[in-house]
C-alpha atoms as one frame of an Amber mdcrd trajectory, in Angstrom:
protein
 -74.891 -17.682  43.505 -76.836 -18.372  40.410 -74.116 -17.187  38.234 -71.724
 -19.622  39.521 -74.737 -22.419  39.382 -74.756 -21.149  35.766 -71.184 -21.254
  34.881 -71.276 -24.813  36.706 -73.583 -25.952  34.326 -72.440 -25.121  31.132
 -68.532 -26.529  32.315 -70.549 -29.772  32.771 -72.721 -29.511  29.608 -69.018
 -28.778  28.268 -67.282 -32.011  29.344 -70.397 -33.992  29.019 -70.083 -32.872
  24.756 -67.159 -34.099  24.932 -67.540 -37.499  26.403 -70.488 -37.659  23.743
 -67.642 -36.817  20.581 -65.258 -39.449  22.741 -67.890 -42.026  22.813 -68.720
 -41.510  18.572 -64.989 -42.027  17.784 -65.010 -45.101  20.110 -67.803 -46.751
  18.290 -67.161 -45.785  15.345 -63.728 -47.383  15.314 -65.129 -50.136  17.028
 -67.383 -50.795  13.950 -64.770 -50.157  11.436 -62.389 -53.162  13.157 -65.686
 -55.541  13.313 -68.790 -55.707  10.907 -71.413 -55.937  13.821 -74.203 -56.133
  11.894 -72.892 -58.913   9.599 -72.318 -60.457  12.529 -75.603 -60.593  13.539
 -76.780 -61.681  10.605 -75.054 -64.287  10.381 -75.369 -65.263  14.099 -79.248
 -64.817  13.556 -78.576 -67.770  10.396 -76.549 -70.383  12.493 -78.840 -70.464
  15.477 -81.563 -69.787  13.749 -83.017 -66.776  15.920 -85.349 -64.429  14.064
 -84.844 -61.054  14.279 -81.658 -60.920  15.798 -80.229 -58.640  12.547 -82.367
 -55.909  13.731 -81.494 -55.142  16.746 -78.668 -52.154  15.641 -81.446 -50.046
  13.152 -84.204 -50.890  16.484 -81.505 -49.269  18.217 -80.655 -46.074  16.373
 -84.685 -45.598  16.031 -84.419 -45.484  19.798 -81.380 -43.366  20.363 -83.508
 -40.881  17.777 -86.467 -41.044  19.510 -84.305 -40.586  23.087 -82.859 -38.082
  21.165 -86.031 -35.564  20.601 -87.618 -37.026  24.640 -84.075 -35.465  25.781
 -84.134 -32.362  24.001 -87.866 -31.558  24.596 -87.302 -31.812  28.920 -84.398
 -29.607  27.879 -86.667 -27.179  26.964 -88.667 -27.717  29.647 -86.617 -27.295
  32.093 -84.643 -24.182  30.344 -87.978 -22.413  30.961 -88.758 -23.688  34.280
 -84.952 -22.071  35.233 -85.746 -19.003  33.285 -89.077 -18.530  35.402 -87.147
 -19.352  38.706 -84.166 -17.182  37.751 -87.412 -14.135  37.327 -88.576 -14.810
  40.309 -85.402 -14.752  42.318 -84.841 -11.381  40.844 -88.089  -9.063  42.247
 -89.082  -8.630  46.080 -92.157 -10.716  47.087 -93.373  -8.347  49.080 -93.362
  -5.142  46.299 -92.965  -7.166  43.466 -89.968  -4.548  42.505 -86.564  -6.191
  41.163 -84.492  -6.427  44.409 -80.633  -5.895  45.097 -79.645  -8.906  42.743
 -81.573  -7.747  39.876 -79.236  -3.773  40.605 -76.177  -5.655  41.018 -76.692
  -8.129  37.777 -78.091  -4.341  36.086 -74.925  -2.508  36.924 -72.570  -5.303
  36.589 -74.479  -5.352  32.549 -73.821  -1.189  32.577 -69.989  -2.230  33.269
 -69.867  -4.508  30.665 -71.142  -2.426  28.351 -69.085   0.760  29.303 -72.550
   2.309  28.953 -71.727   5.103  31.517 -72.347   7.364  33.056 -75.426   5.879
  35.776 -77.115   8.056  38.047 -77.741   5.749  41.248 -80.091   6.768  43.814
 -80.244   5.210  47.702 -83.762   6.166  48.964 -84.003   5.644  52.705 -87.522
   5.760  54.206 -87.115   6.041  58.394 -90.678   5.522  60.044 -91.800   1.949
  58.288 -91.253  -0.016  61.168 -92.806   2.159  63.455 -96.141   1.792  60.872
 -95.943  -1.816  60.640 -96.081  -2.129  64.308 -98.927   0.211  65.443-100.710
  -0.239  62.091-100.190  -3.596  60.667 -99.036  -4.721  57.493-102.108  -3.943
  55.849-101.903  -0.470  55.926 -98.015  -0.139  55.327 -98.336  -1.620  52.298
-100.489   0.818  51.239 -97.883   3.579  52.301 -95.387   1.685  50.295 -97.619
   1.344  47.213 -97.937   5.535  47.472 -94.240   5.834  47.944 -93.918   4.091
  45.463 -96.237   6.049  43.465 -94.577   9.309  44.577 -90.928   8.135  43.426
 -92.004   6.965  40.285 -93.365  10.083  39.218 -89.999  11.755  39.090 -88.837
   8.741  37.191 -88.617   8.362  32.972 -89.311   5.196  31.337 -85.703   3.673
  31.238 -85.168   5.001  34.501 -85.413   2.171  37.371 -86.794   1.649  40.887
 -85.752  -1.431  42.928 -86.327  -2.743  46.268 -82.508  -2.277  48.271 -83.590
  -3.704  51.866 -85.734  -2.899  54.748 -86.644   0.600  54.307 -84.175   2.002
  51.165 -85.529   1.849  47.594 -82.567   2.581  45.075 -83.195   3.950  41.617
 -81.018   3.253  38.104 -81.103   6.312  35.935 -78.705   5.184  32.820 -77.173
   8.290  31.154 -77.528  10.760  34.387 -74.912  13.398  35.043 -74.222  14.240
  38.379 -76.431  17.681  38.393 -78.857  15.658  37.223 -79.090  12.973  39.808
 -78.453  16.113  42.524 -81.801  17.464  41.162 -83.332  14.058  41.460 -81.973
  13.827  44.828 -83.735  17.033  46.456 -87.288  15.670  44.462 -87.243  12.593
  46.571 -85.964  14.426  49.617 -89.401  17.371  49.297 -91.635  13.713  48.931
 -94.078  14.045  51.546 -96.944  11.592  52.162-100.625  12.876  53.716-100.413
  12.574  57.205-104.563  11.931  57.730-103.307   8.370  55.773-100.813   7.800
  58.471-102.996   8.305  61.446-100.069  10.197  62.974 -96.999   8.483  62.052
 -94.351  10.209  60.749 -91.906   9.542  57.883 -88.724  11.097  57.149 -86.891
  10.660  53.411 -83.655  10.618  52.888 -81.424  10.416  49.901 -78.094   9.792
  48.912 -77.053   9.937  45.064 -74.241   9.439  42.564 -72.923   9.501  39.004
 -70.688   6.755  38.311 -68.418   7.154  35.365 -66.298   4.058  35.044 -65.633
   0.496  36.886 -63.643   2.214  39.686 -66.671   4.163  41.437 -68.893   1.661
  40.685 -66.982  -1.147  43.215 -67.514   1.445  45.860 -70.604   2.851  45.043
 -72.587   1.656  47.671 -70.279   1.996  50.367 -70.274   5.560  49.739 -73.972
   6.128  49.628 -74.394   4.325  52.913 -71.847   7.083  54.280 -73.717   9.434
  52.426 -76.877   8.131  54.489 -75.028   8.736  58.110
């Protein structure tokens, strides 16, 4: 949605250039077939009204000054999109980068025929069932360890991000597939204390791939879902 907001925009900031170039021409062929400002002066002679010759250079001070007003809420507004573009990219809840900030990462990857891409589905069963009898209090603890626990097995340009309820999935650029197998079994031998749990059980569950080119990565996460089954 925000690309196609995006692309919007610059079509119109497009056209609206050119209306801008179309409007220049027009004026300046308007001024070429009559003197304007002679014309004022004289007018401002015959009917004796002072200051009627300045009106065109009070004018281009104020298109210049319109000018830099325009361009500086243009800035202003650039950043206030860049800051709401940031935040519609991480989870409120984990403050993680969430399933459009994978897809916009992967469609980059594609781009950039920078594969292979280990990708990792994490599936966590048992949250619900915390939330519930324990409040939201204490899961988020259990998700900050989780968290903790994945992140250990992770380098720093490998990436965790929020999928959906209850599934985590992690970006690990350059991975080949033994390599994201190994991965795989490391989340699936996470265990979390069960004293911190009072009880409730988790269960982890992990589906990975290697993607080498734009083919597996349209299906990608079909096939981990079926993975997950």
């Amino acid at each position: 949605m925000i690309d196609k907001i995006k692309e919007q925009i610059r079509k119109r900031m497009f056209w609206d250039l050119i209306s801008l170039l179309l409007l220049f021409a027009a004026s300046y062929v308007l001024f070429l077939l009559f003197d304007v400002i002679d014309w004022l002066h004289v007018l401002s002679h015959e009917v004796g009204i002072h200051g009627i010759a300045e009106i065109i250079p009070t004018l281009c001070m104020l298109a210049f000054g319109f000018s830099i007003f325009s361009y500086r809420r243009w800035q202003d507004t650039r950043a206030l999109s860049l800051y709401a573009e940031e935040l519609s990219m991480i989870d409120p809840m984990t403050n993680l980068p969430n399933r459009r900030a994978v897809q916009r990462i992967l469609n980059q990857i594609n781009q950039k025929k920078e594969y292979p891409v280990g990708v990792l589905l994490v599936d966590i069963e048992g949250l619900e069932n915390i939330r519930s009898t324990l409040g939201q209090t204490v899961l988020e603890h259990v998700m900050i360890e989780i968290l903790y626990h994945i992140s250990k097995h992770l380098t720093g340009e490998q990436l965790v991000a929020y999928w959906q309820a209850g599934q985590f999935v992690c970006l690990c650029p350059g991975l080949e597939h033994n390599e994201t197998e190994h991965l795989k079994q490391q989340f699936e031998a996470i265990s979390i204390n069960r004293d911190k749990l009072l009880g409730q059980s988790l269960k982890f569950s992990c589906a990975a791939s290697s993607v080498y080119n734009k083919a597996e990565l349209e299906n990608l996460f079909s096939e981990l879902e079926e993975q997950l089954i």
